[in-house]
C-alpha positions, -999 to 999 in steps of 0.1 A, spaced: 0 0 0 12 35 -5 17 60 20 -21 75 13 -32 40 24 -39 29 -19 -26 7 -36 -3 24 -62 -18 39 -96 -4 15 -122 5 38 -155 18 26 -185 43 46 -208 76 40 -228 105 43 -216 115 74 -228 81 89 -213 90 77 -180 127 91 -181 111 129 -194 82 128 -172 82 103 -140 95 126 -113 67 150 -127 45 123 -122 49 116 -88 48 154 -83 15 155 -99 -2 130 -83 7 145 -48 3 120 -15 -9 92 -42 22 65 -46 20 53 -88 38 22 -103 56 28 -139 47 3 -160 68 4 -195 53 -6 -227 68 -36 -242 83 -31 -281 73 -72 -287 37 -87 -286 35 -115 -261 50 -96 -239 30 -71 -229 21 -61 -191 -15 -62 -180 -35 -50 -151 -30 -8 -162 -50 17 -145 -37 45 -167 -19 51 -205 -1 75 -218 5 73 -255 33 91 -266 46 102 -304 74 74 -297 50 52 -293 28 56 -320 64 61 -338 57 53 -378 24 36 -373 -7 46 -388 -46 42 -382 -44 14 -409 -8 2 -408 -2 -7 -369 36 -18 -363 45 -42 -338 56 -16 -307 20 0 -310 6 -31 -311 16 -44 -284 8 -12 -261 -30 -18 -275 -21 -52 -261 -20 -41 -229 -46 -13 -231 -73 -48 -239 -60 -67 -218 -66 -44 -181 -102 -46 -173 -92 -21 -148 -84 3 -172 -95 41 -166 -79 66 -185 -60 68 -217 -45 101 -227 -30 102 -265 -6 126 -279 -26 137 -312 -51 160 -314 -82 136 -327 -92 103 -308 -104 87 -342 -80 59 -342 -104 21 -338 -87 14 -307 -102 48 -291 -137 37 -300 -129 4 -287 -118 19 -254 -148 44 -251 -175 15 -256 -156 -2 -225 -161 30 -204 -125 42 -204 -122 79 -205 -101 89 -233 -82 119 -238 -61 143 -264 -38 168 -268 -56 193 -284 -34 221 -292 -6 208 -286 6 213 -323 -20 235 -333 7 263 -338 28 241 -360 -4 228 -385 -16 264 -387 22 272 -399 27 243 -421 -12 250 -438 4 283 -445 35 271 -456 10 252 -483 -11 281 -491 20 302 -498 38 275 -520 7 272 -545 1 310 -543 39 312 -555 40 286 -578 61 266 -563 54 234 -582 60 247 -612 90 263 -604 104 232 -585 99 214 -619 118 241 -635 147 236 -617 148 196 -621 151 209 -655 168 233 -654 147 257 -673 148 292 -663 110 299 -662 99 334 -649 67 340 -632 51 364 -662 27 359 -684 2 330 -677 21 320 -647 19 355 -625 7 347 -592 -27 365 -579 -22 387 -550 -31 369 -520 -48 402 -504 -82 405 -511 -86 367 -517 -113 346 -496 -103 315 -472 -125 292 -465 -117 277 -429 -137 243 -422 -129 236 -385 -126 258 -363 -107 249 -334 -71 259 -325 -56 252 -357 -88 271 -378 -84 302 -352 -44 303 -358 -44 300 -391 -70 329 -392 -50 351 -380 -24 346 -401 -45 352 -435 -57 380 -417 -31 397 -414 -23 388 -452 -49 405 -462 -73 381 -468 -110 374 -459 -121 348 -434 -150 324 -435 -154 301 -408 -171 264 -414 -182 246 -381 -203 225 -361 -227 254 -359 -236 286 -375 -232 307 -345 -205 338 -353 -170 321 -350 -153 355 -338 -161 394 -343 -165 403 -383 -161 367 -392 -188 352 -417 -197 319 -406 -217 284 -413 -229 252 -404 -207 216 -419 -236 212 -439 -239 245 -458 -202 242 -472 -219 240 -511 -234 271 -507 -203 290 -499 -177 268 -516 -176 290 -551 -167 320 -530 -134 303 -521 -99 312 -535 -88 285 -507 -106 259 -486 -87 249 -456 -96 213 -438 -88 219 -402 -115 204 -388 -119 169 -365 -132 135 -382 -169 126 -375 -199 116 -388 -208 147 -402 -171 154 -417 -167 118 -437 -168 129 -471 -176 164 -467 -154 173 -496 -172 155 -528 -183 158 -559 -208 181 -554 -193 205 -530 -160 204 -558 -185 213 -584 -196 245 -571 -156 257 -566 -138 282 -589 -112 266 -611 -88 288 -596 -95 274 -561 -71 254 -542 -73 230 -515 -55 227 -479 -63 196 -462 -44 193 -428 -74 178 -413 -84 137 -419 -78 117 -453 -112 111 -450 -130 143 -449 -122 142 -488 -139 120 -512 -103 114 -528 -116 97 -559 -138 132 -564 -112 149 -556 -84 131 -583 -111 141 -610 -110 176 -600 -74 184 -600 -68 160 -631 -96 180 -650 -79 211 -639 -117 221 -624 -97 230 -591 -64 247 -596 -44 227 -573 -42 211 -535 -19 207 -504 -23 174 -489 -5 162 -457 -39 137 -450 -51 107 -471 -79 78 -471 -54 52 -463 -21 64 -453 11 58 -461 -2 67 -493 -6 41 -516 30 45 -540 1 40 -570 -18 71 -560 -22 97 -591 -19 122 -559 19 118 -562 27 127 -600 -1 154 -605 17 187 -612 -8 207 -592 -4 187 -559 14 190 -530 21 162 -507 35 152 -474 33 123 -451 8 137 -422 36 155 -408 21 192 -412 18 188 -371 53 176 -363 79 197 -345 105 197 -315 87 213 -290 56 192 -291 71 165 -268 69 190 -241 35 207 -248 22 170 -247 38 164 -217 20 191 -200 -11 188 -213 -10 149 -198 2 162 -160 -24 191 -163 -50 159 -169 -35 139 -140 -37 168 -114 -72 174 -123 -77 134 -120 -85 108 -96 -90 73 -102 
């Protein structure tokens, strides 16, 4: 028994967690005595009997929602295999992994770090905005070929003042990234769960008007979680209804895109071009058109991923754990 008289809060973390973070733990949870209890790399091994989980990046490591690798397998071991399990917190920002939805239906309250990156998606979205605004594919082509090839003529960029953004989500990423085409110069409209005003002077609708407002957009930006009313937001149908000078930012879920829609849209040149970090399945299948289309960004979901997000997640977890009891 611990000194508070309980028996000792059993939480399971890698290694590396444990070395960062355990001394912090044992602050956080005051009088109450825990247990470390670190995540085995191998299935079969796996320790049961958890009363907490923390998920960190290095344990998700390269895994995906559809390709699970052996390290995070084996911590979802252990995760279904404590009936006493209580709490799980996770590193990302979205809970829409099967496991989580496994874990909820069980009763165990499950947690993210919402925010954590925010900061760092809102930069990289930008990052993607800017690169199509400049013409950056082409001119990345250019130089594989070494062709000198001016921006003039038919390839001068718009100004990006006095264009329209179209922001679906609006939670820390959606708000951040605001503000920075604000202060660009261009106008802001806010998608969301609900049509209530998003912020002061800021135009703003419901998921389920996005057709009506999608030909007013110069740039839609997918910030927004995964959910039953975001699967497939982005079909044919709202794609019709774009400018063909429009461009897409998805930073969100693979799946808020109909991505067959959307490979007819870019390949007909009906929308101008795209920054993808998200896809359906991920690691992107190596036959995907998405890789060779000359309008088309892409990167490896990694718009979120910086050095300093250890640290916020960190936090965020002991902030949960003060606030918890078991």
């Amino acid at each position: 028994m611990s000194r508070a008289g309980l028996v000792p809060l059993r939480i399971l973390m890698s290694e590396q967690a444990l070395g960062r973070i355990g001394h912090a733990i044992a602050h956080a949870l005051g009088r109450r005595a825990f247990e470390p209890v670190v995540a085995a790399q191998t299935r079969g091994h796996e320790p049961r009997d958890v009363d907490v989980a923390f998920i960190s990046r290095d344990v998700t490591g390269l895994s995906t929602k559809h390709r699970v690798l052996e390290p995070l397998e084996a911590f979802y071991g252990s995760l279904r295999q404590s009936p006493r399990l209580a709490w799980v917190h996770v590193h990302s920002a979205g809970a829409d992994r099967p496991i989580f939805g496994e874990l909820k239906e069980r009763g165990v309250r499950v947690t993210t770090s919402s925010g954590a990156n925010a900061r760092v998606v809102a930069q990289t979205a930008l990052a993607g905005i800017l690169a199509l605004a400049r013409e950056f594919p082409t001119l990345f082509e250019a130089q594989r070929a070494r062709t000198w090839t001016p921006l003039i003529g038919s390839l001068m960029p718009r100004d990006l003042a006095g264009q329209t953004a179209v922001i679906v989500g609006w939670g820390p990423i959606g708000r951040e990234l605001a503000t920075y085409l604000q202060m660009l110069g261009l106008t802001v409209i806010a998608v969301r769960s609900t049509a209530e005003p998003a912020a002061d002077g800021v135009e703003t609708h419901a998921f389920e008007d996005l057709a009506q407002i999608a030909g007013r957009a110069d740039w839609l930006v997918l910030a927004c979680p995964l959910s039953d009313r975001t699967r497939g937001l982005l079909n044919a149908h709202v794609l019709s209804r774009m400018a063909p000078h429009a461009r897409l930012v998805n930073v969100a879920r693979g799946e808020v895109v109909d991505e067959p829609d959307l490979i007819d849209a870019l390949r007909a040149k009906t929308l101008a071009g795209a920054y993808l970090d998200v896809f359906a399945h991920e690691p992107l299948d190596d036959a995907s058109p998405l890789w060779d289309l000359p309008n088309v960004i892409v990167t490896p979901h990694s718009a979120g991923h910086s050095d300093g997000n250890e640290a916020r997640v960190d936090r965020i977890f002991l902030d949960y754990l003060r606030e918890w009891r078991l």
